[in-house]
Residue frames as qw, qx, qy, qz and C-alpha x, y, z in Angstrom:
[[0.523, 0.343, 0.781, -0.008, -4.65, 6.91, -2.95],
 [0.117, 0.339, -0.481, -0.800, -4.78, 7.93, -6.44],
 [0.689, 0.360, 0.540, -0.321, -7.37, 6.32, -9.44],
 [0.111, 0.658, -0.541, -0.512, -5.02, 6.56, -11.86],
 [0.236, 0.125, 0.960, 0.079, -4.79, 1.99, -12.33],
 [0.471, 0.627, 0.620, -0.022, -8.81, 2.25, -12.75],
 [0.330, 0.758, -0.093, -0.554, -8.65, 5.44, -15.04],
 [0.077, -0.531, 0.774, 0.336, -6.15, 3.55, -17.09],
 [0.363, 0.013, 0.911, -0.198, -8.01, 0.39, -16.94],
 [0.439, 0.570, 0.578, -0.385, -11.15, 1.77, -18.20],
 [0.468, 0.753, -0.300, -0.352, -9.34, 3.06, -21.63],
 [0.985, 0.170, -0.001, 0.001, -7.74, -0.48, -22.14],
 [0.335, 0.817, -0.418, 0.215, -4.30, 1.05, -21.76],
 [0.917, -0.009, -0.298, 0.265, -1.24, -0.60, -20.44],
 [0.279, -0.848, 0.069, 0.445, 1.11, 1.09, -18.20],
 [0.549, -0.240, 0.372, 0.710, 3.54, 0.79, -20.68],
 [0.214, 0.604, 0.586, 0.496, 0.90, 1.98, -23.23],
 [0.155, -0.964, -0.214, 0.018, 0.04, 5.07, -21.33],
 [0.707, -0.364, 0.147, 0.588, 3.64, 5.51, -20.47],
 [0.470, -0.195, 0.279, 0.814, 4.42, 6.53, -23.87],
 [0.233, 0.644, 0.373, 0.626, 1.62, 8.41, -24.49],
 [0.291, -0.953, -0.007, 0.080, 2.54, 11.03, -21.50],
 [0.625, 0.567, -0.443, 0.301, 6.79, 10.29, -22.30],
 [0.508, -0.642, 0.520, -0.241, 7.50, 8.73, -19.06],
 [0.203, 0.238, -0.950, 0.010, 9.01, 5.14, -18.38],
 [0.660, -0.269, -0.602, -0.360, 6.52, 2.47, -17.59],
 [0.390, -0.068, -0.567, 0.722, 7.96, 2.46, -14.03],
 [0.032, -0.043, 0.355, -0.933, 7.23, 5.77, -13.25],
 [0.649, -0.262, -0.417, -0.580, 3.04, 4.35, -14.15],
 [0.644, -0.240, -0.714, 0.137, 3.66, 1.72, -11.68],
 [0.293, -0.032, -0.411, 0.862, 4.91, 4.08, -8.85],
 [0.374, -0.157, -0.071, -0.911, 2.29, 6.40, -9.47],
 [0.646, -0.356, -0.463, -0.492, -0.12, 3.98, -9.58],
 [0.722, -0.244, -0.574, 0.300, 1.09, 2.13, -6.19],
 [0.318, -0.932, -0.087, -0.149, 1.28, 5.36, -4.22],
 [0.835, -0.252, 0.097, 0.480, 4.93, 5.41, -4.35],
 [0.273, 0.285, 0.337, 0.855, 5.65, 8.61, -6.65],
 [0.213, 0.725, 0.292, -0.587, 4.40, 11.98, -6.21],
 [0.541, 0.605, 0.412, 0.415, 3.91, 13.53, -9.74],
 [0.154, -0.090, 0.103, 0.979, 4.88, 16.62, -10.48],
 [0.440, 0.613, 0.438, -0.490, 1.60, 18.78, -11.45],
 [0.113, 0.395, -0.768, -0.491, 3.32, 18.70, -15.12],
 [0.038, 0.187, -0.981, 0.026, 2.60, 15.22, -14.77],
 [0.233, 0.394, 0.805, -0.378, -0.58, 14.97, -13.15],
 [0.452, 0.625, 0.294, -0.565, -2.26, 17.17, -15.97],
 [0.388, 0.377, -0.680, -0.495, -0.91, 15.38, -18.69],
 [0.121, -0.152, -0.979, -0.054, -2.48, 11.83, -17.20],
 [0.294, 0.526, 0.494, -0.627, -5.59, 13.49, -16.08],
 [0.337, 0.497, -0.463, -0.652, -5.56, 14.86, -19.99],
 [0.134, 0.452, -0.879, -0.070, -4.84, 11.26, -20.92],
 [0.121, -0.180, -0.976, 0.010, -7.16, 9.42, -19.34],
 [0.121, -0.510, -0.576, -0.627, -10.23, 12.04, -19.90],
 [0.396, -0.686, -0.572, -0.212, -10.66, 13.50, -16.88],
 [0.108, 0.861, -0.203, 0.453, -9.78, 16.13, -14.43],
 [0.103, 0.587, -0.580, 0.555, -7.23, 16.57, -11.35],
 [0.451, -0.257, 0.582, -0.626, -9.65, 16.06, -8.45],
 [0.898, 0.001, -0.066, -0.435, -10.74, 12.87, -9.57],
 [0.696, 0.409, -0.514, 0.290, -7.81, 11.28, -10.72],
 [0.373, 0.531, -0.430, 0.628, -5.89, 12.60, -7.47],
 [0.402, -0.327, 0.297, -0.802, -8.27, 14.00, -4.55],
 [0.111, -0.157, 0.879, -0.436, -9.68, 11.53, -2.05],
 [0.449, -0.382, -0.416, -0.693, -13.53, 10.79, -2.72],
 [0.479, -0.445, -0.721, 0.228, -14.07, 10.17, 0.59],
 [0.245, -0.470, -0.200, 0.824, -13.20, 13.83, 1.90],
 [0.298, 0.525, 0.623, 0.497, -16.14, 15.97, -0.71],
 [0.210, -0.965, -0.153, -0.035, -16.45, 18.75, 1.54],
 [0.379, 0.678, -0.300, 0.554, -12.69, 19.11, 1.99],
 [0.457, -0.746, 0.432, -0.219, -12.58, 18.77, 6.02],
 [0.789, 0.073, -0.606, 0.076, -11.18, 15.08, 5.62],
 [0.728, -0.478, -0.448, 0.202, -12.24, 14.83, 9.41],
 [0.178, 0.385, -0.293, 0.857, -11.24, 17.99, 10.79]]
């Protein structure tokens, strides 16, 4: 589960519009967004960059804030 869609959302951006400001294909937005694509970390810190905010939001579960995610 990623938050990439809302991040995106909330700057008015299209996938295709974000797309070409990171130089990917609109695809690879869709994937991403649909949990279907891993990013590279390239990747992830140019849309984190992109859509103002930082890795562990964008990326990191918000259910699991302590890190055990149910250990």
């Amino acid at each position: 589960m990623n938050r990439v869609k809302e991040y995106r959302k909330r700057k008015s951006l299209s996938q295709m519009a974000l797309a070409k400001k990171i130089d990917v294909a609109r695809q690879t937005i869709s994937l991403i967004e649909n949990d279907k694509y891993n990013p590279s970390l390239d990747l992830c810190l140019k849309l984190a960059h992109e859509l103002n905010t930082d890795l562990n939001t964008l990326f990191w579960d918000g259910d699991a804030k302590d890190g055990s995610k149910g250990n």
